[in-house]
Each structure stands twice: as C-alpha cells, then as structure tokens.
C-alpha positions as CSV (number, residue, x, y, z in Angstrom):
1,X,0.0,0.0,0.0
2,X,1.3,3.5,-0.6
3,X,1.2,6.5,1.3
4,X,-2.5,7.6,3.3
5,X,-4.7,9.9,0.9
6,X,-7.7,9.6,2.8
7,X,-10.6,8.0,2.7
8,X,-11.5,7.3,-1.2
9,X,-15.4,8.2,-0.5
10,X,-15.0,11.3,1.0
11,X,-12.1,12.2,-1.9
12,X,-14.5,11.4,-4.9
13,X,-16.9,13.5,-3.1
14,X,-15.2,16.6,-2.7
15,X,-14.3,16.3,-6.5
16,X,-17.7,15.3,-8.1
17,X,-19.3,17.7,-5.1
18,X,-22.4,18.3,-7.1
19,X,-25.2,16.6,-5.0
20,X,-27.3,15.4,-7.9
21,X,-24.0,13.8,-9.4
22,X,-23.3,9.9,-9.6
23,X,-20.6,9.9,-7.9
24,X,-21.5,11.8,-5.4
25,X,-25.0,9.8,-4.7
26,X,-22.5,6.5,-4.9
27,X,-20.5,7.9,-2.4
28,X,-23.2,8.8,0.4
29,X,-25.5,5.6,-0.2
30,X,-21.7,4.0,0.9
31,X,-21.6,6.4,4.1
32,X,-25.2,5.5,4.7
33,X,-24.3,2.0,4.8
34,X,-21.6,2.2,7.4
35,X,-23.6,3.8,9.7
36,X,-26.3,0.8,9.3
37,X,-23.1,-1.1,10.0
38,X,-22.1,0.3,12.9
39,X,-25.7,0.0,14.2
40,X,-26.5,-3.5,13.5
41,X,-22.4,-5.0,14.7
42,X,-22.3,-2.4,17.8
43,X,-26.3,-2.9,18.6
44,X,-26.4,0.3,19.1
45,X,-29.5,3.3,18.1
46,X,-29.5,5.5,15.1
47,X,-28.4,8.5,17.2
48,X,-24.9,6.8,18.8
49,X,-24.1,5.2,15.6
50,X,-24.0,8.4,13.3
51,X,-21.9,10.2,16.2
52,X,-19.5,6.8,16.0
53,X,-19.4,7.8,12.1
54,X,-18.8,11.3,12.5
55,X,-16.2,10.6,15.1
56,X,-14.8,8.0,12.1
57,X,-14.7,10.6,9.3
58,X,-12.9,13.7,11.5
59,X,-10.1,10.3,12.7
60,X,-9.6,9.4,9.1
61,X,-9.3,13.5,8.0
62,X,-7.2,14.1,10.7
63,X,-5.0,11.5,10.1
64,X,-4.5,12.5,6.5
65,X,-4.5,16.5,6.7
66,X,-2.3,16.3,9.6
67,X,-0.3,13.2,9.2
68,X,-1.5,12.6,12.8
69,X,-0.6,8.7,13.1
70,X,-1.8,8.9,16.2
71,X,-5.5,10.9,15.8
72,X,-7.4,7.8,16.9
73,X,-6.3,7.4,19.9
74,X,-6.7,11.1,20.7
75,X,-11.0,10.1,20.1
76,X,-10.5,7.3,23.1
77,X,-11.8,9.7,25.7
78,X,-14.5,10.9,23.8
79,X,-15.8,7.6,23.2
80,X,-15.5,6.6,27.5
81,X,-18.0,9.5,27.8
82,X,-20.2,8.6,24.4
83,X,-20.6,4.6,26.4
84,X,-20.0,5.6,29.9
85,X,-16.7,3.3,30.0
C-alpha cells in the first residue's frame, strides 16, 4: 500500500461535489451503509451510531491533513463519555 490519501469516498466526493452527481449519490448511499453497519455489529440506536461515524470521518481526516498517526487514539476519551466506560 502507498502513502495515506484519505478516505476514497470522502475524496471522490469533494471532486464530483455536485449533489445530484453519480458519484457523489455513490458515495453517500456507501456512508449510509456504514452507519447501518455500525448499528446492527455495535447494537447500538440510530443517534450513537452516526456520532461513531462522524467521530470516524474527522479520525480518518485528521489523520490524512495532519499526518497525525496517532489521531485515533486522541478520540478514546470521547468515546469513554459517548458509552460511559
């Protein structure tokens, strides 16, 4: 694998940004889907799940705009609050 770009989804959306596009319909029916994800592997309601994704999508950015190997970890306390841990 080469070097980080970011997430692929999020990329393809920024440069086909038009909402009505393909592409850009493609790439939030995918975003939709991980969110179901996250709710039907975690057990978890609608609400938790698409903070879980939004926390996701600012790791990943972070990660890339920043080179910031270390940007998920910097979410663990966030998520002790979000389930009380």
């Amino acid at each position: 694998m080469g070097k980080f770009k970011g997430c692929y989804f999020i990329n393809a959306s920024v440069e086909f940004g038009h909402p009505d596009s393909k592409i850009n319909q493609v790439c939030a029916r995918y975003k939709r889907q991980i969110i179901e994800m996250i709710k039907i592997y975690a057990q978890l309601d609608e609400a938790t799940a698409c903070q879980l994704s939004i926390l996701k999508e600012g790791v990943i950015t972070t990660a890339y705009t920043q080179q910031d190997k270390e940007a998920s970890k910097k979410v663990i306390p966030i998520l002790e609050q979000l389930f009380k841990l």
